[in-house]
C-alpha positions, 0 to 999 in steps of 0.5 A: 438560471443558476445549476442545482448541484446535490453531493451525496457523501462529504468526504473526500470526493465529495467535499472535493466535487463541491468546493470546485463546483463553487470555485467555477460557478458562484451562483450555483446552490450546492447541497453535501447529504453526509450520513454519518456526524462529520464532514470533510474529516481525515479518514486516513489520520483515523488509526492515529488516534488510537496512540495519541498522535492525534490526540482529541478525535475532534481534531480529525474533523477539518471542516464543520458545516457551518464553515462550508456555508460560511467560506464556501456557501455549500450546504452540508446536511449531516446525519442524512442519508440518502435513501432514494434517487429517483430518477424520473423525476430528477430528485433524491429521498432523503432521510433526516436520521435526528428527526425521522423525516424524509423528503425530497430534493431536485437537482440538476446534477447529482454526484454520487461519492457514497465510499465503501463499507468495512467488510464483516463477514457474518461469523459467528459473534461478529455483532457482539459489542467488543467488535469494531469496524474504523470508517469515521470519527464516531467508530474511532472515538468509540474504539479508543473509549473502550478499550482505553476503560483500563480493563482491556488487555489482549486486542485483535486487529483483523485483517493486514492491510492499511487500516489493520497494520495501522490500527494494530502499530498505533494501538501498540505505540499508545503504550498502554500494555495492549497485547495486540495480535494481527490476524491476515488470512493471506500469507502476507500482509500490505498487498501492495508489496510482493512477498519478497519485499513484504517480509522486511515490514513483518520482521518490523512488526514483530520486532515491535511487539505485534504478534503477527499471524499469516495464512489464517482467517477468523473463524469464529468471535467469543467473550474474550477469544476468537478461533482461527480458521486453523482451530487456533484460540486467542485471546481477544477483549476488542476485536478490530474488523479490517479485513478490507473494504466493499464499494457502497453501491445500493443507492447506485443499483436501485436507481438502475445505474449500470455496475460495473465487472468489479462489482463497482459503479460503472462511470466513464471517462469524464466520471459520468454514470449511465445517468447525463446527469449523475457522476460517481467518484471515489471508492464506490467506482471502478477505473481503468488501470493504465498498465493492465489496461483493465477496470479495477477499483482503487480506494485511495484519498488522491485519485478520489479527489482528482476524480471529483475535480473532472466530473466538476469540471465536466459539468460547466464543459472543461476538458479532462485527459483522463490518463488511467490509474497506477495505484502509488501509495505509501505507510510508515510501519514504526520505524519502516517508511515503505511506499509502491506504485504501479505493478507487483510482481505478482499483478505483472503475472497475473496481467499476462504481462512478461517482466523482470525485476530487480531488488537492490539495497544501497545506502539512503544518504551518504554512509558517513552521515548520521542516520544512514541507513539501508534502503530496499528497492525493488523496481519491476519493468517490462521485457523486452522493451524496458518500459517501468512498470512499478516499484517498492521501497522500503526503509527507514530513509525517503521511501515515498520520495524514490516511489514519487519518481518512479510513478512519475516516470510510469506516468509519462511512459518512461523506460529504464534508459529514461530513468537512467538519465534523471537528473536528481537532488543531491546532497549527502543529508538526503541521498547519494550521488548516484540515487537509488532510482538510478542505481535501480535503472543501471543494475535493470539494464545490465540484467536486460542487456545480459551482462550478467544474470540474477537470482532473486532472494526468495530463491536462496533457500532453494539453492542452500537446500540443493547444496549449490555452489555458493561463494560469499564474497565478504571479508573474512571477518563478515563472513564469520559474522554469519553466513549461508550454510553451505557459502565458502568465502572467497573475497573479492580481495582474493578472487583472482587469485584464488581462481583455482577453487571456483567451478566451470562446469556448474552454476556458481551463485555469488552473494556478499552484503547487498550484491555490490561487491558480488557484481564486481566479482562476476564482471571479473570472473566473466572476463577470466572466462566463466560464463555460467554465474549469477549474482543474488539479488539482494545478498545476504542483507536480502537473505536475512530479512527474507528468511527472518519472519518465517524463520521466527514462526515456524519450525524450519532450519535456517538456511544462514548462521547469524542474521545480518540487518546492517 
């Protein structure tokens, strides 16, 4: 007798879930419950919308019901929502959302990929027309009629994440005038990156026209304003709620399925709730992460579709090695690619988990090709055993290229020496010789080992403050171009001979354009005997980018003369 196998939810887990239930069992009938108009529709393409790239919202639906049924034989019920599983029985209540009717259906397994909902927290004005949320193709397409009516001028994206930053940088690509403001209640925005590396896509931001604000929450909507939490007024016609997601568990709760501590679904190894017969996958579940070795939740499209093939599998009794979550991700931020995987510094912190890290800025392709560029790479590893445990890359190069390879070490339990070795692709058009993932690998184990000793970037100002003893390494030229405030210039060209200016008996911090050069010069100077020098991380490339956004919306004394970018 052939398996009656119902979806609730048709978007990536649960269209996924369905076609490899059919690929394993042509006989099986299969039935997807999608609330909403669409199935099987590019979530993340969503934002793209709003600026034209993606230019007719119809596009962003891959596949229609009828193209289930007559490619795969998969029944997908649009506009129907589930209200009820009903697990005595073994059936679940469902709610034709055209008509009014309810019914009931039986199966024999039931998969549950409900997704998460916007959060909107309930301030004042929240429900008021000109406020949106971007789940579908219907709030999208919604979104882009209104505020493409020519009466809408200033638009606030609330909220810093994926969906905000890309809501806000389309809306600002689609060149229609909008005066487009991003709202984060954090002090950063994209929380995959550290703080650090966070400020090179803020510089990006409001270079481009966004009016980027951190630390500061929504408070309150009117007619054409909202009010921070600061008391701060702005004007705002449209109102973009992205301030994040919640998993979607109600079906989950009321059947009696276990939650887990994350506030998600609880599921096994094999994606099995506490029901033989009822799986959960995608964004309404927590995972294991493989390097905290803690539930936490990931809503990515990725792991949500291998989610769906395992329980799939599961159910016709094909083995799955269910090796954890590293959460790798990436985004294009206008002309910034920036991509990460696994660990921030600060998760690594609040993990408990001892590390060090290192932040380079090598060239993306080889410097005499067109289009080169500096590439910002920040690789975390474990101490004092080497073992990676995530990276950042940001730059107008292959970011997402290096983060790939770097997961992929982190995947297989690879260390520094590991990634030292890697034998990579190299051509002048699309890397160096030596990749930064090696670079990255070779400057880590030199800190590992001792060799030399580092200050990471968001130090310096500290160090400019205090008045430290700080030697720019740059030509003259360079140097005169901008500096630190209190740097004196001693280049690499002239430092053994100009040993003579250079302390024994205080800490002496070196810098040039992206640490390279202030490298050669410590291994140098170590040799001549000093023994109390540290190299900035990032140098004065770093430095420049750190400083900037801060530096643009505050009120404080810069620390350098002139930024560098190049």
């Amino acid at each position: 007798m052939s398996k009656r196998i119902l979806i609730v939810g048709g978007v990536a887990g649960g269209a996924s879930a369905a076609a490899r239930v059919r690929r394993l069992d042509e006989f099986a009938e299969i039935i997807m419950f999608e609330k909403g108009p669409h199935v099987s529709f590019s979530n993340c393409c969503l934002p793209n919308h709003l600026s034209g790239m993606v230019e007719n919202s119809d596009d962003l639906v891959l596949m229609s019901p009828e193209q289930f049924k007559s490619q795969y034989n998969i029944e997908a019920r649009v506009n129907s929502e589930v209200l009820k599983i009903n697990r005595d029985n073994k059936t679940i209540t469902v709610k034709n959302l055209e008509t009014g009717e309810e019914y009931e259906e039986g199966y024999d397994k039931l998969v549950l990929s409900p997704g998460a909902n916007p959060i909107v927290p309930r301030i004042e004005g929240h429900d008021k027309d000109h406020v949106f949320t971007v789940r579908n193709v219907v709030d999208i397409d919604k979104l882009n009629r209104y505020v493409g009516n020519g009466k809408i001028k200033d638009i606030a994206v609330i909220g810093g994440g994926f969906i905000g930053v890309e809501v806000a940088e389309n809306l600002q690509l689609a060149n229609k005038g909008y005066n487009v403001t991003l709202v984060e209640a954090a002090d950063q925005i994209m929380a995959p990156f550290d703080y650090d590396m966070v400020q090179i896509l803020h510089k990006e931001m409001i270079d481009k026209g966004i009016d980027l604000i951190v630390g500061d929450g929504i408070a309150k909507i009117e007619d054409g304003h909202i009010e921070l939490a600061s008391g701060k007024r702005l004007l705002a016609q449209t109102v973009v709620m992205a301030i994040g997601v919640r998993p979607e568990t109600t079906l989950a709760r009321e059947a009696g399925l276990e939650i887990g501590e994350t506030g998600a679904i609880k599921v096994d190894h094999n994606y099995l709730t506490n029901d033989k017969d009822i799986y959960a996958v995608g964004d309404a579940i927590e995972v294991y992460s493989k390097l905290t070795h803690k539930k936490t939740r990931l809503a990515l499209a990725g792991p949500a579709q291998r989610q769906a093939r395992a329980a799939a599998d599961h159910m016709y009794g094909i083995p799955h090695r269910n090796t954890g979550v590293i959460g790798s991700s990436c985004i294009k931020i206008f002309d910034m690619n920036a991509a990460s995987t696994g660990l921030t510094e600060k998760a690594a912190k609040s993990a408990g988990i001892q590390y060090d890290f290192v932040y380079i800025i090598p060239g993306d392709i080889v410097g005499l090709m067109p289009g080169n560029s500096p590439f910002h790479l920040k690789l975390i590893y474990e101490v004092p055993t080497g073992k990676i445990l995530g990276a950042q890359a940001i730059g107008k190069g292959n970011a997402s290229k290096r983060i790939d390879v770097i997961a992929a070490m982190i995947m297989m339990g690879g260390t520094l020496e590991d990634l030292k070795e890697l034998e990579l692709c190299y051509a002048p058009a699309f890397s160096t010789a030596k990749d930064p993932v090696n670079h990255a690998a070779l400057v880590a184990l030199n800190i590992l080992n001792g060799v030399f000793k580092q200050v990471p970037v968001y130090k310096v100002r500290e160090l400019v403050e205090n008045n430290a003893f700080i030697i720019d390494v740059r030509e003259k030229d360079e140097y005169e171009a901008g500096h630190l405030n209190n740097a004196i210039n001693i280049p690499l060209s002239e430092i053994r001979q100009r040993t003579s200016e250079i302390p024994k008996d205080v800490p002496v911090y070196l810098h040039c354009r992206s640490s390279q050069r202030s490298y050669n010069a410590i291994m140098a100077l170590q040799h001549m005997g000093y023994d109390n020098l540290y190299n900035i991380s990032g140098s004065y490339l770093g430095i420049s980018y750190h400083e900037y956004f801060n530096d643009q919306v505050t009120e404080r004394n810069k620390i350098l003369t002139q930024y560098n970018f190049n």
